[in-house]
py3Dmol code that shows the C-alpha trace and the ligand (Angstrom):
import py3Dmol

protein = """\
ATOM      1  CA  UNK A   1     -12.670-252.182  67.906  1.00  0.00           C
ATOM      2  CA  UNK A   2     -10.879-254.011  70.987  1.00  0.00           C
ATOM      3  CA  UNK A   3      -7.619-255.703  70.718  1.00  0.00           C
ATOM      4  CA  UNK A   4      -9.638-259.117  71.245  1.00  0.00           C
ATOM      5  CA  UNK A   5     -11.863-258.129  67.863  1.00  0.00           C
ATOM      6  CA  UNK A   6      -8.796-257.475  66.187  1.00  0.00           C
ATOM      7  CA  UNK A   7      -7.334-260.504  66.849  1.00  0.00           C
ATOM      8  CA  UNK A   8      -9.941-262.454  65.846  1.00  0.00           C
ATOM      9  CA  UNK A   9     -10.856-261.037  62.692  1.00  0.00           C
ATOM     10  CA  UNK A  10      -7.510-261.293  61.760  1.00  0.00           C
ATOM     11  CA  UNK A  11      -7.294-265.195  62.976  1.00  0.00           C
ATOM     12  CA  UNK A  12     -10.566-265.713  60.904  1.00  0.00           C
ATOM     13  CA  UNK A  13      -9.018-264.791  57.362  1.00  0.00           C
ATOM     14  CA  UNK A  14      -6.390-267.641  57.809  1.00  0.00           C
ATOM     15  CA  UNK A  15      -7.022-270.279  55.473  1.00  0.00           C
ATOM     16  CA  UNK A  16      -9.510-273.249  57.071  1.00  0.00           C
ATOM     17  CA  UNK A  17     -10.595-271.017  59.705  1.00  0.00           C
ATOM     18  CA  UNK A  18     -13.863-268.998  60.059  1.00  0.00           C
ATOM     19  CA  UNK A  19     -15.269-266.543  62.601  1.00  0.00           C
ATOM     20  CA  UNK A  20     -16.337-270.086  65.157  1.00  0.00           C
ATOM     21  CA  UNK A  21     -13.312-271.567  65.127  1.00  0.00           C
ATOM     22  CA  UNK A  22     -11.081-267.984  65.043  1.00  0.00           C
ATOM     23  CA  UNK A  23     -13.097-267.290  68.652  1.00  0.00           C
ATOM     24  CA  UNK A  24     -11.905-270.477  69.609  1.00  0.00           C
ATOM     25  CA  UNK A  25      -8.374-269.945  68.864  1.00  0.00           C
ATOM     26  CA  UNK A  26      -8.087-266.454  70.456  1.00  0.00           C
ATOM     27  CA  UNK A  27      -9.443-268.040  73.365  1.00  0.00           C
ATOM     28  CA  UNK A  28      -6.916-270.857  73.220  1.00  0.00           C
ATOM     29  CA  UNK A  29      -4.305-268.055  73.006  1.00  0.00           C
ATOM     30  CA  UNK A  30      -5.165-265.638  75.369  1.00  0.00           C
ATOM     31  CA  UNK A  31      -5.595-268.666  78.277  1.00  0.00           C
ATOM     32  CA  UNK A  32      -2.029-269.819  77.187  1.00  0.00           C
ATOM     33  CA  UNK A  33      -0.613-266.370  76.756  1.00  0.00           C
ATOM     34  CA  UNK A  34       2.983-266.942  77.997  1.00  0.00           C
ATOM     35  CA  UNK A  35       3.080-270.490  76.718  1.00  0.00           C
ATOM     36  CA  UNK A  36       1.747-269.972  72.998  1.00  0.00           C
ATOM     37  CA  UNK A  37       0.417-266.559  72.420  1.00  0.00           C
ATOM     38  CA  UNK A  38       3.703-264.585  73.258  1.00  0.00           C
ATOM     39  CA  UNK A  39       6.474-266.900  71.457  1.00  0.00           C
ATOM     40  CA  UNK A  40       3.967-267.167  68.628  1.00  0.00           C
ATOM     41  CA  UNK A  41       3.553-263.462  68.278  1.00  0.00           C
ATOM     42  CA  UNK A  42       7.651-263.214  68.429  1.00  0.00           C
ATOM     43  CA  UNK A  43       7.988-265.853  65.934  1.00  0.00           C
ATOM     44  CA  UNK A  44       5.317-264.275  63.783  1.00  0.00           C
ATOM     45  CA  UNK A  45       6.908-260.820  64.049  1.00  0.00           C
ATOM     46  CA  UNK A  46      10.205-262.805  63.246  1.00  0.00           C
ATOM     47  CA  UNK A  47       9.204-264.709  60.449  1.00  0.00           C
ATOM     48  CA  UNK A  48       7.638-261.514  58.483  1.00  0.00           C
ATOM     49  CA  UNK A  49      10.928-259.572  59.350  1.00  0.00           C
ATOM     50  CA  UNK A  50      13.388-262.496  57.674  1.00  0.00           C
ATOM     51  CA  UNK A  51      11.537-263.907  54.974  1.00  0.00           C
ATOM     52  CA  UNK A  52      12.275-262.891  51.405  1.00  0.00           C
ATOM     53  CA  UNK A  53      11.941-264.371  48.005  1.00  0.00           C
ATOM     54  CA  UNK A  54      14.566-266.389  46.928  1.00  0.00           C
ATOM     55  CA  UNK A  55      15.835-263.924  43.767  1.00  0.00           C
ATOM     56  CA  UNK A  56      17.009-267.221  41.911  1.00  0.00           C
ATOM     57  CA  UNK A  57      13.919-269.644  41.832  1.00  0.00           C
ATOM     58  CA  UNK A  58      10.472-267.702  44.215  1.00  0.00           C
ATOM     59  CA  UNK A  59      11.165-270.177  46.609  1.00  0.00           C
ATOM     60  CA  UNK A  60      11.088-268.204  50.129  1.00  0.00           C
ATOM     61  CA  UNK A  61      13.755-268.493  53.305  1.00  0.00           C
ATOM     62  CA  UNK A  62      15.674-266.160  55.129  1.00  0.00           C
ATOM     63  CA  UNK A  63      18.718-266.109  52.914  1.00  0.00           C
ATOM     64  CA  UNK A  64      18.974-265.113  49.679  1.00  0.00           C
ATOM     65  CA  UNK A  65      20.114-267.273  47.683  1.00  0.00           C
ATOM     66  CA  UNK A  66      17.577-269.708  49.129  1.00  0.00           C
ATOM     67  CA  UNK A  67      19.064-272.983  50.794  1.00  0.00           C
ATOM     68  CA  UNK A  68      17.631-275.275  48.165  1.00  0.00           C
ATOM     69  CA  UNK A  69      19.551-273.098  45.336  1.00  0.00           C
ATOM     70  CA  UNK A  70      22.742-273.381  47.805  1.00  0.00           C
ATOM     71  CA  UNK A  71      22.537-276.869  48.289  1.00  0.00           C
ATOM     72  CA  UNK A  72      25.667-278.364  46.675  1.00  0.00           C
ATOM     73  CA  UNK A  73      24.500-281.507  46.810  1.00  0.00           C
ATOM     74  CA  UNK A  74      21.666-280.973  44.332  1.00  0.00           C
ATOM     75  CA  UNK A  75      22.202-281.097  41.138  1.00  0.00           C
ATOM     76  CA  UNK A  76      21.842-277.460  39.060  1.00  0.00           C
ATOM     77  CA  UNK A  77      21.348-278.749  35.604  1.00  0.00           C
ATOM     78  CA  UNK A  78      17.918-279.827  36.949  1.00  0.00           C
ATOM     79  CA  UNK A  79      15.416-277.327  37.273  1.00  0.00           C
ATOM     80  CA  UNK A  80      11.301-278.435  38.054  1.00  0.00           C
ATOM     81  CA  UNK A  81       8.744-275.537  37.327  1.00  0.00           C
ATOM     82  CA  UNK A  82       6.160-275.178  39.949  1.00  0.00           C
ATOM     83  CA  UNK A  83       2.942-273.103  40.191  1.00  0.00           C
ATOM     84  CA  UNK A  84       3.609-272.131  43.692  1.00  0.00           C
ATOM     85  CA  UNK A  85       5.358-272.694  47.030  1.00  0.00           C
ATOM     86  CA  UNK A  86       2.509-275.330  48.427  1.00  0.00           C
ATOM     87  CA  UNK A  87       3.999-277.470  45.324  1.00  0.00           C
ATOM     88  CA  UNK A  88       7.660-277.259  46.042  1.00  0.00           C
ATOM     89  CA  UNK A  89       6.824-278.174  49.497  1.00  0.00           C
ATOM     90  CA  UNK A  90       4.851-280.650  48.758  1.00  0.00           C
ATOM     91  CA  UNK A  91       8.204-282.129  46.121  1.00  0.00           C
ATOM     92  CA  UNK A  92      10.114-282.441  48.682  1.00  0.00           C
ATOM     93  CA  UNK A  93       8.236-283.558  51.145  1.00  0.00           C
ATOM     94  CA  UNK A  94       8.132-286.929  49.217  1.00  0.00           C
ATOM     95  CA  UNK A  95      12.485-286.121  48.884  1.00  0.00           C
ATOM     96  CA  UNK A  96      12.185-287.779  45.394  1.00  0.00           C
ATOM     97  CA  UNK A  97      13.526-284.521  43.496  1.00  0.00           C
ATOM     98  CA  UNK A  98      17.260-283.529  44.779  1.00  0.00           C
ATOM     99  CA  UNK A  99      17.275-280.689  41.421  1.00  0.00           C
ATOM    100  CA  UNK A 100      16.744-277.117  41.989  1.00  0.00           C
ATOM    101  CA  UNK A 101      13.249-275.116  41.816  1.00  0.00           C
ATOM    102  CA  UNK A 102      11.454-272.827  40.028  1.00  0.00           C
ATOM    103  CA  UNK A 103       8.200-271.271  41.658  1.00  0.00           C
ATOM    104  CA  UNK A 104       6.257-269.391  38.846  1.00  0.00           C
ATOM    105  CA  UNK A 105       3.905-267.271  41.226  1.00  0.00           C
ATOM    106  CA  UNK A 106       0.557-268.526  39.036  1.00  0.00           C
ATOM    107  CA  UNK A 107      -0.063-269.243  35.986  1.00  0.00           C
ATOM    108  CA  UNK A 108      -0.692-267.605  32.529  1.00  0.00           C
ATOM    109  CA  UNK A 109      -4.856-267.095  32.790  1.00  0.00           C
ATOM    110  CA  UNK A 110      -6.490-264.689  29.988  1.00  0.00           C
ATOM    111  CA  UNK A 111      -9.586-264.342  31.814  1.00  0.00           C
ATOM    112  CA  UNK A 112      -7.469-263.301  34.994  1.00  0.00           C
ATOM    113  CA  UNK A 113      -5.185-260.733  33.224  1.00  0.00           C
ATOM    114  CA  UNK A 114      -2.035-262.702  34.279  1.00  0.00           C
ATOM    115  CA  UNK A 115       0.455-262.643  31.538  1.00  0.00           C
ATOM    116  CA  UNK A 116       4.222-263.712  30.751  1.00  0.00           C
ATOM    117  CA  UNK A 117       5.358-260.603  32.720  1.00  0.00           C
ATOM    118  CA  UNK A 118       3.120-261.077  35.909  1.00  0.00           C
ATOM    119  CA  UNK A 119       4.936-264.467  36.560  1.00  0.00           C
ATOM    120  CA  UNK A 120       8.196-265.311  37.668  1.00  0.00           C
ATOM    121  CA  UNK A 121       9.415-266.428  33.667  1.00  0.00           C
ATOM    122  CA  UNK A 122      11.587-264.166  32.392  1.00  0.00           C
ATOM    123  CA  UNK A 123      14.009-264.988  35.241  1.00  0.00           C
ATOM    124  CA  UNK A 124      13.303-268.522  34.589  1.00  0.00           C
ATOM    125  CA  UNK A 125      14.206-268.658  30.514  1.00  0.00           C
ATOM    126  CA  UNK A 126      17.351-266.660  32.073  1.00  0.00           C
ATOM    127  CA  UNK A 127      18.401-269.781  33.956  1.00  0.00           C
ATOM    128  CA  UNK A 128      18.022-272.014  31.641  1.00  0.00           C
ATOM    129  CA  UNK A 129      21.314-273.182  29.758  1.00  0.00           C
ATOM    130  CA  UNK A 130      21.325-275.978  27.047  1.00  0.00           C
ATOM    131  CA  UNK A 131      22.238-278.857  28.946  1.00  0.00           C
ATOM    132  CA  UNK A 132      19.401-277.861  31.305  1.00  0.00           C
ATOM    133  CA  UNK A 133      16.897-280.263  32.653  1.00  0.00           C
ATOM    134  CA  UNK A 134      13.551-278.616  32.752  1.00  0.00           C
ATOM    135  CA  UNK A 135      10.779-280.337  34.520  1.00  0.00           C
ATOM    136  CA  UNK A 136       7.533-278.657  34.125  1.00  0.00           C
ATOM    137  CA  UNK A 137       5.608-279.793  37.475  1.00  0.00           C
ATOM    138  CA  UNK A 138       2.314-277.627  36.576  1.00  0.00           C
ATOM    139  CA  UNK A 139      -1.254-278.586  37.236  1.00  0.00           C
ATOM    140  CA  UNK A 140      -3.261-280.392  34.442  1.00  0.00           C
ATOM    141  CA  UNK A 141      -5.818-277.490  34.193  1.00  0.00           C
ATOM    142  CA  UNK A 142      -6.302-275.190  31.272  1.00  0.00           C
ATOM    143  CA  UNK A 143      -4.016-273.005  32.641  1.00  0.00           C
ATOM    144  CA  UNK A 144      -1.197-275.242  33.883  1.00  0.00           C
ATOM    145  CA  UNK A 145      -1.065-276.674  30.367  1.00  0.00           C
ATOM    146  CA  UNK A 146      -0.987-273.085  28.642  1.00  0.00           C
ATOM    147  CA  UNK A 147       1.286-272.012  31.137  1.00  0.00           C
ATOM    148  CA  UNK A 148       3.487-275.393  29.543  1.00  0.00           C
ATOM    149  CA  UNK A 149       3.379-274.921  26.191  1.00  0.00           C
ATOM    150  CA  UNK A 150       4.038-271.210  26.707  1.00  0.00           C
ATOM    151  CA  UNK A 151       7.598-271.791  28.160  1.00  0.00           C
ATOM    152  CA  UNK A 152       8.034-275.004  26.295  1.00  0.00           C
ATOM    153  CA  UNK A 153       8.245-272.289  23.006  1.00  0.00           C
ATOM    154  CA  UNK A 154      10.044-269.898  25.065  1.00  0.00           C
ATOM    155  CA  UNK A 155      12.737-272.724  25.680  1.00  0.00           C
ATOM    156  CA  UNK A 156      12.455-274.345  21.912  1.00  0.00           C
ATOM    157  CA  UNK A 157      15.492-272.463  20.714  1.00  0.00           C
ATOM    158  CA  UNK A 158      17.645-273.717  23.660  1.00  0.00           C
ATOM    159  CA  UNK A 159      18.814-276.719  23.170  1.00  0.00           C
ATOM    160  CA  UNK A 160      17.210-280.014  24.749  1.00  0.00           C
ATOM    161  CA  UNK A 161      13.645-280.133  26.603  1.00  0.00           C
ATOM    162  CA  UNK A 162      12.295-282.371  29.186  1.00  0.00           C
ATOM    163  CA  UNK A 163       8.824-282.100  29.202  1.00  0.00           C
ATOM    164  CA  UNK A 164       6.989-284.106  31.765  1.00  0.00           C
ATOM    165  CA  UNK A 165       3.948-283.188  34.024  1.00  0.00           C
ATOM    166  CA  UNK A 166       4.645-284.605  37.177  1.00  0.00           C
ATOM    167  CA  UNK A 167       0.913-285.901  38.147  1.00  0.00           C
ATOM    168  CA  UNK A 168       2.189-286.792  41.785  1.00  0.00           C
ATOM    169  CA  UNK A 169       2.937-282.848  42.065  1.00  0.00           C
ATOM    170  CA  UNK A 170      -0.996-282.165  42.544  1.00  0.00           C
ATOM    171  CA  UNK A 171      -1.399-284.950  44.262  1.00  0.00           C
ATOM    172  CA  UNK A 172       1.052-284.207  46.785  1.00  0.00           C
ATOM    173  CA  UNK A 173       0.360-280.957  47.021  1.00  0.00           C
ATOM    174  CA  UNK A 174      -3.845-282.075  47.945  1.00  0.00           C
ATOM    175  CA  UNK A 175      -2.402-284.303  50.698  1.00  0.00           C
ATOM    176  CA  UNK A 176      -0.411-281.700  52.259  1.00  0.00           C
ATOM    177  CA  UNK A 177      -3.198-278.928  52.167  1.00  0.00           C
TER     178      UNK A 177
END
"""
ligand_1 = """\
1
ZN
Zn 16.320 -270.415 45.526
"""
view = py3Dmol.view(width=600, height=400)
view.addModel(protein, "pdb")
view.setStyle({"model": 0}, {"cartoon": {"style": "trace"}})
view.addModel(ligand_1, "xyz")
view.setStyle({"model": 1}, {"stick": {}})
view.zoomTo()
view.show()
């Protein structure tokens, strides 16, 4: 296969973009080459080399602690469980939230085979001290709500609990997809 196949195939599993419009991007690239297609490669190869998972909250940046979880001026006792990055982006995009994160990975699905230990939880029941805040932010499905009620139990025994499902969190996150 040719460089030029390659590139496209590869362009064509991003999401929103199928084999037409992948063509048309590699084209776009290759007639810009030193404009777009050579800082974009750099920043690409860039990107993959620095980014790493936050090893506090799943959130991912180039430093570890993440800046969100360095932030001193957002409050720590606050702590809003997302299903994934897409929803803390979308949080603070609308800058209404000025806690700290937790980004769960997925949620708890039977069917799926994802339990308690294929999700970012442990670490988060770790975090969690009495006078914490916890905001669960997770999607109204069947699985969102399981996921809920799973670490709502896992927190019972530790003091005070916030629960709230943050409808805007979806909703954000639609608008930003
Ligand atoms: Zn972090």
């Amino acid at each position: 296969m040719s460089e030029l196949d390659t590139l496209i195939q590869l362009l064509a599993r991003l999401p929103g973009l199928g084999p037409r419009s992948a063509r048309r991007a590699a084209l776009y690239l290759i007639k810009r080459r030193e404009q777009v297609m050579q800082p974009l490669a750099a920043a690409l190869g860039a990107a993959a080399a620095a980014i790493r998972p936050c090893s506090t909250c799943g959130n991912l940046d180039t430093a570890d602690p993440c800046a969100i979880c360095r932030d001193p001026e957002r409050d720590p006792s606050a702590i809003c469980v997302v299903e994934d990055l897409a929803d803390l982006w979308a949080l603070e995009r609308t800058g209404a939230f000025r806690g700290h994160y937790h980004v769960l990975g997925g949620t708890l699905s039977a069917l799926d085979g994802i339990g308690p230990d294929e999700l970012n939880i442990a670490r988060l029941i770790a975090r969690l001290g009495p006078e914490t805040e916890l905001i669960l932010a997770l999607n109204a499905t069947v699985e969102g709500q399981t996921t809920a009620h799973y670490i709502t139990r896992s927190r019972a025994s530790r003091g005070k609990l916030e629960h709230l499902t943050l409808a805007a969190a979806p909703k954000a996150r639609r608008a930003f997809q």
